[in-house]
C-alpha positions in Angstrom: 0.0 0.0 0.0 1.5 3.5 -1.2 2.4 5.5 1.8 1.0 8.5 0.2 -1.5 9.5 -2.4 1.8 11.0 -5.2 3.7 7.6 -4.2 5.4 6.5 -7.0 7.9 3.1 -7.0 11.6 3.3 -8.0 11.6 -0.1 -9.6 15.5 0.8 -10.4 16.1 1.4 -6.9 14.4 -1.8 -6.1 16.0 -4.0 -8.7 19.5 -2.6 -7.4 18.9 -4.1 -4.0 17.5 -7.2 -4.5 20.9 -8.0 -6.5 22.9 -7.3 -3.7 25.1 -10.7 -2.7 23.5 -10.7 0.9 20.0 -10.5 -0.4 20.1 -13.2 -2.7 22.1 -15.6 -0.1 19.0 -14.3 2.5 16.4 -15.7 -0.8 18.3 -18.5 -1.8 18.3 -19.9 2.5 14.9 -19.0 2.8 13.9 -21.0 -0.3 16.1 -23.8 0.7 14.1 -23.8 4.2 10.9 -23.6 2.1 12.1 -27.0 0.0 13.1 -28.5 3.0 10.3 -28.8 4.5 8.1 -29.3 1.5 10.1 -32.9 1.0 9.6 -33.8 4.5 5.1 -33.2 3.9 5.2 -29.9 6.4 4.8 -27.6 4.1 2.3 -27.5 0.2 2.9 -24.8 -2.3 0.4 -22.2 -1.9 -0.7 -23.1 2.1 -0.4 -19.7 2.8 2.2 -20.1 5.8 5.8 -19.1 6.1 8.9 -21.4 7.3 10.0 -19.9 10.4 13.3 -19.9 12.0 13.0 -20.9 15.7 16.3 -18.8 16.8 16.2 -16.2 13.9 19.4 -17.0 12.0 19.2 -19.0 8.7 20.4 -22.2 10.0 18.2 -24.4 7.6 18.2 -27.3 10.0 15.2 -29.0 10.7 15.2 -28.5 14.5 15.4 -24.9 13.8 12.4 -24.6 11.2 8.9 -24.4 12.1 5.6 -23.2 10.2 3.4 -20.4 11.0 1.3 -17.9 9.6 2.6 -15.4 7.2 1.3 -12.8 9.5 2.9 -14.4 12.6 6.2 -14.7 10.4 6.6 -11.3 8.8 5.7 -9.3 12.2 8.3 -9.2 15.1 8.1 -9.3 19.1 7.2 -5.5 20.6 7.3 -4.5 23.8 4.5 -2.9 25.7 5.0 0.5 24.2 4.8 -1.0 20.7 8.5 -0.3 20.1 11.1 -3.8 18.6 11.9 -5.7 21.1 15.2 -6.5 21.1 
């Protein structure tokens, strides 16, 4: 969603960092993680949940993946002020 009515997307801007070396190794574990747990029947293609890392690092080790919700997934712990918890 635009954050503002004149928004306008710099697809350029975008394109240059999704190339960057640290993004793609980010895509490429997080697709390995996906695969993973496809093969072992936790996971379908298009369930609508995310592979989770228990511990938060990329370790693609099956005691360290888990399934949740995308929503769960792609939100993070906050404190009670609403601030990151850290």
């Amino acid at each position: 969603m635009p954050s503002s009515p004149n928004y306008v997307r710099d697809y350029k801007e975008e394109r240059k960092y999704d190339s960057k070396p640290t993004v793609k190794a980010n895509r490429a574990a997080s697709n390995r993680a996906r695969t993973k747990m496809i093969n072992a029947g936790k996971a379908r293609i298009g369930d609508g949940m995310d592979v989770g890392h228990k511990n938060n690092k990329k370790e693609n080790n099956m005691s360290n993946l888990r399934m949740e919700s995308q929503h769960h997934n792609r939100s993070f712990k906050r404190t009670e002020s609403a601030g990151r918890k850290k």
